[in-house]
Each structure stands twice: as structure tokens, then as C-alpha cells.
N, CA, C and O atoms as a Tinker XYZ file with bonds, in Angstrom:
   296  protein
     1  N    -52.425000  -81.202000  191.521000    73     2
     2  CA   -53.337000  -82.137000  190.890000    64     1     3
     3  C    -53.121000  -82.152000  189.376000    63     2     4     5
     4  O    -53.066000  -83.211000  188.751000    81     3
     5  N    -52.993000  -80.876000  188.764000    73     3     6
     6  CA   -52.319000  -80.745000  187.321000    64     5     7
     7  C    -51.275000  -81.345000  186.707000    63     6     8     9
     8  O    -51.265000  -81.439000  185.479000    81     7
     9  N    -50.284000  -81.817000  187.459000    73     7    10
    10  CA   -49.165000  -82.084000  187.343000    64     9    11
    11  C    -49.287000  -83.363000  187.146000    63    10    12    13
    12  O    -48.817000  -83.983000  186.192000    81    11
    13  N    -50.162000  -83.965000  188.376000    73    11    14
    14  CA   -49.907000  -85.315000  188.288000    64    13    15
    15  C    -50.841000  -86.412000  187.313000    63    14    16    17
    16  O    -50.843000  -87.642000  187.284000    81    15
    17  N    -51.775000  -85.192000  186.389000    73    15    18
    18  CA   -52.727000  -85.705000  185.489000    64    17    19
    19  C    -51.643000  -85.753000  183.956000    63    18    20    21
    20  O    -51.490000  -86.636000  183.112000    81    19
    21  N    -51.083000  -84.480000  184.094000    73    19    22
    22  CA   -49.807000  -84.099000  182.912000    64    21    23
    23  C    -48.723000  -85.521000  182.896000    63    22    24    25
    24  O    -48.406000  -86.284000  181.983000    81    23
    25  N    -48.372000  -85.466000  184.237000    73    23    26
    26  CA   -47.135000  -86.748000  184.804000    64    25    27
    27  C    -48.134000  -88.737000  183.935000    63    26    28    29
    28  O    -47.832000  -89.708000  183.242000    81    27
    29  N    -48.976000  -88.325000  184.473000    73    27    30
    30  CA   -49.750000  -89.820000  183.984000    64    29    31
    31  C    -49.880000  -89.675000  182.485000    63    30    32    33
    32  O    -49.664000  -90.717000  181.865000    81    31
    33  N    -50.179000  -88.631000  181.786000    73    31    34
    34  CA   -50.595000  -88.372000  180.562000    64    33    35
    35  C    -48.725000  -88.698000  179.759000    63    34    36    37
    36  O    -48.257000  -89.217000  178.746000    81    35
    37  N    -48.533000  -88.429000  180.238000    73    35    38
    38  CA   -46.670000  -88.652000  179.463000    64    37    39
    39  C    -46.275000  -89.954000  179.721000    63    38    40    41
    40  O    -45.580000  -90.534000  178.888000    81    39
    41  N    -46.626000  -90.527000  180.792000    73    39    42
    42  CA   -46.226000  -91.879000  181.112000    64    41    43
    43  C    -46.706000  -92.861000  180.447000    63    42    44    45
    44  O    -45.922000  -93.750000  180.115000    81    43
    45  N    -48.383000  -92.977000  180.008000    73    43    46
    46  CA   -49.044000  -93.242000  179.668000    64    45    47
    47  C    -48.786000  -93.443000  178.066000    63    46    48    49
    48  O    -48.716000  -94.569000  177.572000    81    47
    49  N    -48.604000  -91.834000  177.046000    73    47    50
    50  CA   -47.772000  -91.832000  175.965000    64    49    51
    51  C    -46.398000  -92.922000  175.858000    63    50    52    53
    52  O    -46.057000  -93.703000  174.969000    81    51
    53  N    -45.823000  -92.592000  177.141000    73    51    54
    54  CA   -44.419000  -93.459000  176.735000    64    53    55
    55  C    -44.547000  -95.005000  176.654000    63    54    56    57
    56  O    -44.079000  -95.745000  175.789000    81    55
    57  N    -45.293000  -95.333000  177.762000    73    55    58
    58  CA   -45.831000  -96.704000  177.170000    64    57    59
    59  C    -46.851000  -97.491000  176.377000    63    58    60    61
    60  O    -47.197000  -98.672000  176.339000    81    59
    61  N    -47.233000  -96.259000  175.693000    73    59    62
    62  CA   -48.177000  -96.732000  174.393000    64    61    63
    63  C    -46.812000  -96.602000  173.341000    63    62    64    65
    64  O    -46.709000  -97.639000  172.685000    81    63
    65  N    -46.152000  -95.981000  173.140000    73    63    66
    66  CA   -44.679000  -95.373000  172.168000    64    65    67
    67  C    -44.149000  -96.975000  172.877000    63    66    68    69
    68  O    -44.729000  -97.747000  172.114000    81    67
    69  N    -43.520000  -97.706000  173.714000    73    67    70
    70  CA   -42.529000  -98.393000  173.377000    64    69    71
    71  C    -43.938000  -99.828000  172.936000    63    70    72    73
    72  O    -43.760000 -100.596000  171.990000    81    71
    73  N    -44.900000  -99.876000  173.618000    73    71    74
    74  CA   -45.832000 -100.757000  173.033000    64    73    75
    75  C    -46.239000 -101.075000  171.557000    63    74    76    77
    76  O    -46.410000 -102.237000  171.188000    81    75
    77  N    -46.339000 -100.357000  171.004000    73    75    78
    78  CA   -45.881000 -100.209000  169.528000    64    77    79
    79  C    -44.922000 -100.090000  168.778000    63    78    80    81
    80  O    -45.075000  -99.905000  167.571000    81    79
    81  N    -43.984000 -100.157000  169.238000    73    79    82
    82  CA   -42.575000 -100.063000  168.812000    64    81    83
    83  C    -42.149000 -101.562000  169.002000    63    82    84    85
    84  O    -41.192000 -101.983000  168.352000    81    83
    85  N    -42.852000 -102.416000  169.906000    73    83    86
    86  CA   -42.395000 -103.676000  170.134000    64    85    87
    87  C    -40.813000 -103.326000  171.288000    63    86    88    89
    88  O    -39.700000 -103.840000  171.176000    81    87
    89  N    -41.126000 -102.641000  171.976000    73    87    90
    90  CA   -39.887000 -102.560000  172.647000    64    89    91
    91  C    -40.416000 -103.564000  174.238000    63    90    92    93
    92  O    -39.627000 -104.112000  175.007000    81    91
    93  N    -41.863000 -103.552000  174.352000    73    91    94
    94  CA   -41.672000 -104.438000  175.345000    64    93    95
    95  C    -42.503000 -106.096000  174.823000    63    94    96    97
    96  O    -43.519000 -106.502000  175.388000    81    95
    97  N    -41.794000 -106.877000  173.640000    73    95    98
    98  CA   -42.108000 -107.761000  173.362000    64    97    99
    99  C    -41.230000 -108.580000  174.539000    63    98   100   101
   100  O    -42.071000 -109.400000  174.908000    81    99
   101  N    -40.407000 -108.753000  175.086000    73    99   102
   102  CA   -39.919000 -109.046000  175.994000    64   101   103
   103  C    -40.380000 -109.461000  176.864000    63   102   104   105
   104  O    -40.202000 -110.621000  177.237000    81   103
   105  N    -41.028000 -108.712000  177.369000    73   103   106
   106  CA   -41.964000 -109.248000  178.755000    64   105   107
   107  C    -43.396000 -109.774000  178.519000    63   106   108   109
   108  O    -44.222000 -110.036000  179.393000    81   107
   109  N    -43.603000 -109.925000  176.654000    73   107   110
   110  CA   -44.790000 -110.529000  176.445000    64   109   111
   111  C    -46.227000 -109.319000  176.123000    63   110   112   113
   112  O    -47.441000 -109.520000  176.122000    81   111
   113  N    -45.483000 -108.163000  175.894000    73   111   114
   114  CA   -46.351000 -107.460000  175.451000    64   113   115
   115  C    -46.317000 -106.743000  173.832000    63   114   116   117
   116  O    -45.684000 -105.708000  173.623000    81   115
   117  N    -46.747000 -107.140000  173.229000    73   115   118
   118  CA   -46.449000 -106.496000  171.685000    64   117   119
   119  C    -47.650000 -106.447000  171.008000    63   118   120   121
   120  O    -48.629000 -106.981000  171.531000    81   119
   121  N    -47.783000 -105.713000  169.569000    73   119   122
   122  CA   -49.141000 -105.402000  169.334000    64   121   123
   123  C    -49.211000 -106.921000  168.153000    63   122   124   125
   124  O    -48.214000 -107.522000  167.755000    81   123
   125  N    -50.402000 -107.197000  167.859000    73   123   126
   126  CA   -50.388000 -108.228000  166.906000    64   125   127
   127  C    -49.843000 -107.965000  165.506000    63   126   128   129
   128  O    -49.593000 -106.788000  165.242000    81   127
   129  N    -49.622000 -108.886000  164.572000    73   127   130
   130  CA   -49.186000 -108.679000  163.745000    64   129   131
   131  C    -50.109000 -108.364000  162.728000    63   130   132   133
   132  O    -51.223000 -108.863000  162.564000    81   131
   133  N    -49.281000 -107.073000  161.737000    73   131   134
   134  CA   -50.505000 -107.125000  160.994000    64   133   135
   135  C    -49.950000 -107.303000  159.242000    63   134   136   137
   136  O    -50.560000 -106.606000  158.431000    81   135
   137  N    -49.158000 -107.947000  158.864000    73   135   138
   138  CA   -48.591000 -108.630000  157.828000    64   137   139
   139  C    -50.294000 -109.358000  157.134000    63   138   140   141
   140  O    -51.260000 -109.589000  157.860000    81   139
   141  N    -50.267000 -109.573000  155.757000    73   139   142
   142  CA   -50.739000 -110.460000  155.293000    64   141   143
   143  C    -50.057000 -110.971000  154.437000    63   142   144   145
   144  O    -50.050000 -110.362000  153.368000    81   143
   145  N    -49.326000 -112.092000  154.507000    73   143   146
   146  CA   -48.875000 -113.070000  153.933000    64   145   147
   147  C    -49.148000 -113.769000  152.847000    63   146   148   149
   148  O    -48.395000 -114.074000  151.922000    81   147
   149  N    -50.666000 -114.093000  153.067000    73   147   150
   150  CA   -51.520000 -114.752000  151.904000    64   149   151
   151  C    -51.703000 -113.649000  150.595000    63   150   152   153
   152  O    -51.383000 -114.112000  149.500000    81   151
   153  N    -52.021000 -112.727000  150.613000    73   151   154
   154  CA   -51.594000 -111.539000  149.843000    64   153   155
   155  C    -50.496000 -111.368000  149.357000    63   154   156   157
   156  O    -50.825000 -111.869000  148.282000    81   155
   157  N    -49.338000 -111.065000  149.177000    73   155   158
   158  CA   -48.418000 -111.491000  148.821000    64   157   159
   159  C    -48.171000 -112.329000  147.851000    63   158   160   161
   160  O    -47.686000 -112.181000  146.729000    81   159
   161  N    -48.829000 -113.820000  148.808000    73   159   162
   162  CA   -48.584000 -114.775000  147.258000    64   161   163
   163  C    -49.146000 -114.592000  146.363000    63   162   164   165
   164  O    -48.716000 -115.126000  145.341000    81   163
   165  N    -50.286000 -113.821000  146.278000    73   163   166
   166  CA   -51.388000 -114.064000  145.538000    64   165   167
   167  C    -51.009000 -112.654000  143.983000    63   166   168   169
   168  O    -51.315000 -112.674000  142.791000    81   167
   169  N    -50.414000 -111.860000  144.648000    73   167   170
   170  CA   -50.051000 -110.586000  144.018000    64   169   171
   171  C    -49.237000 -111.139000  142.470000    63   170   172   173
   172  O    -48.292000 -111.887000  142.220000    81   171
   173  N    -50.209000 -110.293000  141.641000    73   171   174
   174  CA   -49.558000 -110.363000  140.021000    64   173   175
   175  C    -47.952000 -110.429000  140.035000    63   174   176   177
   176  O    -47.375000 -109.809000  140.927000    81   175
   177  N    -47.143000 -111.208000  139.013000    73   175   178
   178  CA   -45.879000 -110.636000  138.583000    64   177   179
   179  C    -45.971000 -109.289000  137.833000    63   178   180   181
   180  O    -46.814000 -109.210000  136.940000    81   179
   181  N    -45.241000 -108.292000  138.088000    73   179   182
   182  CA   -45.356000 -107.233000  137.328000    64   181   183
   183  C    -44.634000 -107.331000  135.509000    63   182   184   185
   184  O    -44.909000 -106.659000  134.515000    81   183
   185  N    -43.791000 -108.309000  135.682000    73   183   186
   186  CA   -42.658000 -108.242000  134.435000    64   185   187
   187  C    -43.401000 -109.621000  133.977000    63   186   188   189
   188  O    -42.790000 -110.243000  133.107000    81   187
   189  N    -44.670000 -110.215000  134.447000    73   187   190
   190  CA   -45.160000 -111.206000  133.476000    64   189   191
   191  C    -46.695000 -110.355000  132.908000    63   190   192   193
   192  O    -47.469000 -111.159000  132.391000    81   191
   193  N    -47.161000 -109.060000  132.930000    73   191   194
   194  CA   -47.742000 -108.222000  132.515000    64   193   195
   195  C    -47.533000 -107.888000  130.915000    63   194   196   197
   196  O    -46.375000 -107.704000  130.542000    81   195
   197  N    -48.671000 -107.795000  129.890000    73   195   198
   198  CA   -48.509000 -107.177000  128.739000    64   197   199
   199  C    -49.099000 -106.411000  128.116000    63   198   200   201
   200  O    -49.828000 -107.009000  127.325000    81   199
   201  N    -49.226000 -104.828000  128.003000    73   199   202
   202  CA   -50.267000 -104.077000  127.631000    64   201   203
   203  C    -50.838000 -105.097000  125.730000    63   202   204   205
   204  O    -50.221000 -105.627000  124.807000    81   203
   205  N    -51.931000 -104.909000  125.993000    73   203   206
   206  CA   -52.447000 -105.885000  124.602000    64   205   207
   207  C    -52.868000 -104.211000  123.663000    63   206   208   209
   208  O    -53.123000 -103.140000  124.215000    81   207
   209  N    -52.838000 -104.387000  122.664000    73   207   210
   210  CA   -53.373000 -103.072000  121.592000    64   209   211
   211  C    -54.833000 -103.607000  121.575000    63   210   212   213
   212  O    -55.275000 -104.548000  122.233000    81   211
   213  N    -55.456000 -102.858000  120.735000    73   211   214
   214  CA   -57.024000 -103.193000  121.011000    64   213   215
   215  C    -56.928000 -104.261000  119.978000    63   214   216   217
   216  O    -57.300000 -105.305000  120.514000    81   215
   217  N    -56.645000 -104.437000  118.925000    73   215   218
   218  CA   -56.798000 -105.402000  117.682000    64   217   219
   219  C    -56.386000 -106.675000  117.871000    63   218   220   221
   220  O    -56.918000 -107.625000  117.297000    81   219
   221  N    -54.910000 -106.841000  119.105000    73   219   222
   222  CA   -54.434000 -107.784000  119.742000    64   221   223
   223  C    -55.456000 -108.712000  120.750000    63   222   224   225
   224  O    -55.612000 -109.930000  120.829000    81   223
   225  N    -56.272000 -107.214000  121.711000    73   223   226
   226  CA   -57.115000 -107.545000  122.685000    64   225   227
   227  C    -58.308000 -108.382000  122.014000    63   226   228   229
   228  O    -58.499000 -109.506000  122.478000    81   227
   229  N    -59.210000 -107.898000  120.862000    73   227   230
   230  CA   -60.174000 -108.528000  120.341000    64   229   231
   231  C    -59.839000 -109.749000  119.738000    63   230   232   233
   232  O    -60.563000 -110.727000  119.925000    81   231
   233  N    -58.585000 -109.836000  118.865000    73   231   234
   234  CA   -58.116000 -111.371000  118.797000    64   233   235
   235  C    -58.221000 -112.111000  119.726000    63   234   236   237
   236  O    -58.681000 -113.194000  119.365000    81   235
   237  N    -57.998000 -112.050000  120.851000    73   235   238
   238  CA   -57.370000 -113.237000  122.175000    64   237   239
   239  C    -59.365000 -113.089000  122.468000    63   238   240   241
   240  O    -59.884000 -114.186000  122.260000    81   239
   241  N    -60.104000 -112.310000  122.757000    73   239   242
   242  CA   -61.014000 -112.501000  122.911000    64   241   243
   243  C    -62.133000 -112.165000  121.830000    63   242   244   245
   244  O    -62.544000 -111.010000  121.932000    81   243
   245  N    -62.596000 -112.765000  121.026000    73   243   246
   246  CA   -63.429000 -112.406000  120.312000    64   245   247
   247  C    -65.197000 -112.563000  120.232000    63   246   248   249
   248  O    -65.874000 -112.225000  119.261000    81   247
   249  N    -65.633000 -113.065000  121.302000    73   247   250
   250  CA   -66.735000 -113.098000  121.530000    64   249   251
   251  C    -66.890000 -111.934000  122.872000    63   250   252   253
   252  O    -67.898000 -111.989000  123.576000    81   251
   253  N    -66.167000 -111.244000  123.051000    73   251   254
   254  CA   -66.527000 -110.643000  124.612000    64   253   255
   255  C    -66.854000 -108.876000  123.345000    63   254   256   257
   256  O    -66.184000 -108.268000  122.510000    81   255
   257  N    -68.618000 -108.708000  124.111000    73   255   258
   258  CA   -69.172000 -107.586000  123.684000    64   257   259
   259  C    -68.263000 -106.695000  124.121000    63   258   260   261
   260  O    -67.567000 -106.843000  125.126000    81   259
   261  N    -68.246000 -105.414000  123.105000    73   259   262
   262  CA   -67.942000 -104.007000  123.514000    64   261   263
   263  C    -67.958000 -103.469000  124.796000    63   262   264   265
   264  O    -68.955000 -103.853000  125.408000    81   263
   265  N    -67.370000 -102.862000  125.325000    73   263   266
   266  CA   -68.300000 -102.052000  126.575000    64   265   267
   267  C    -68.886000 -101.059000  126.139000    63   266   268   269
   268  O    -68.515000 -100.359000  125.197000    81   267
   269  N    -69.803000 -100.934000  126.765000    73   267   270
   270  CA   -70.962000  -99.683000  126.622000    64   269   271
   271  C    -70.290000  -98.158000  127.015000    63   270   272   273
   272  O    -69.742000  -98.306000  128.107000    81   271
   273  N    -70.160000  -97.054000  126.642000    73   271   274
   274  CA   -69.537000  -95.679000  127.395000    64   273   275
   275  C    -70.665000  -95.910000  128.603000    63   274   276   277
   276  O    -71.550000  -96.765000  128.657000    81   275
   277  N    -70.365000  -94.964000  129.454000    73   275   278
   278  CA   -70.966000  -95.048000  130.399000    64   277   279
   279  C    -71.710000  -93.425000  130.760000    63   278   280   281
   280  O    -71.065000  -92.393000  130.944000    81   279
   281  N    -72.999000  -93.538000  130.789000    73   279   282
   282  CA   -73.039000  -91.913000  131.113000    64   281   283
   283  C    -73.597000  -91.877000  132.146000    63   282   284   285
   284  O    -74.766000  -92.210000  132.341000    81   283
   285  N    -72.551000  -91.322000  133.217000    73   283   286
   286  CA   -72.856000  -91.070000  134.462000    64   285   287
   287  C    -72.931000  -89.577000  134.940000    63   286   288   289
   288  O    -72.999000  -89.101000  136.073000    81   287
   289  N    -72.885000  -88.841000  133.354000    73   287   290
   290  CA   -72.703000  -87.452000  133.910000    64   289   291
   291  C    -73.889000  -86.687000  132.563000    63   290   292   293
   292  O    -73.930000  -86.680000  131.333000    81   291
   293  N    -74.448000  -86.304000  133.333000    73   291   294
   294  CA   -75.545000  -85.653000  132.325000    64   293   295
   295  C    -75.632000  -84.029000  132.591000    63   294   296
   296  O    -76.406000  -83.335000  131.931000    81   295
């Protein structure tokens, strides 16, 4: 009776292992996709990025208040 719970338990593994692997897309079984695409497009250029200095930063914006420090630790 051990054996054949062990025997199902491996079988069971092996076809969760090729099910995820997409090895039986073939016969119409594969897991969904999980890509997001729309993400992607949406993602910053990295090399159109520019650290601003603070004197640079307050030029380009000059009405935007300070930030406050924050004390979250007392």
C-alpha cells in the first residue's frame, strides 16, 4: 500500500515537472502565461535618466515646498 502511495506521489511530481516546463503544451496542456507586456512598454529609459544636483532640482521646480524630515523614530 506504501509503495503505491510513494509510486503515485512521483508520478504525480513528474507530471506537475513536465506541466510547467510546458513539455506537454502539445496535447493542450500548459500553464498560462505570465509575461506582462504592458509593463514593459511602460518602463523608464534608463540612459534617458539624469541625476539633477539640488540647485539644478530647485531651478526646474521652484514653487514645489521643501520636504519635511520625517520623524518616525523617537
Amino acid at each position: 500500500m506504501l509503495r503505491l502511495v510513494v509510486l503515485l506521489l512521483v508520478l504525480a511530481n513528474a507530471g506537475y515537472f513536465a506541466w510547467s516546463q510546458g513539455l506537454l503544451a502539445a496535447w493542450g496542456f500548459a500553464p498560462a502565461a505570465t509575461g506582462e507586456p504592458q509593463r514593459l512598454r511602460q518602463q523608464i529609459k534608463p540612459e534617458a535618466l539624469r541625476i539633477l544636483r539640488e540647485e539644478e532640482a530647485r531651478r526646474l521646480a521652484p514653487d514645489a515646498a521643501p520636504a519635511a524630515p520625517s520623524s518616525s523614530l523617537r
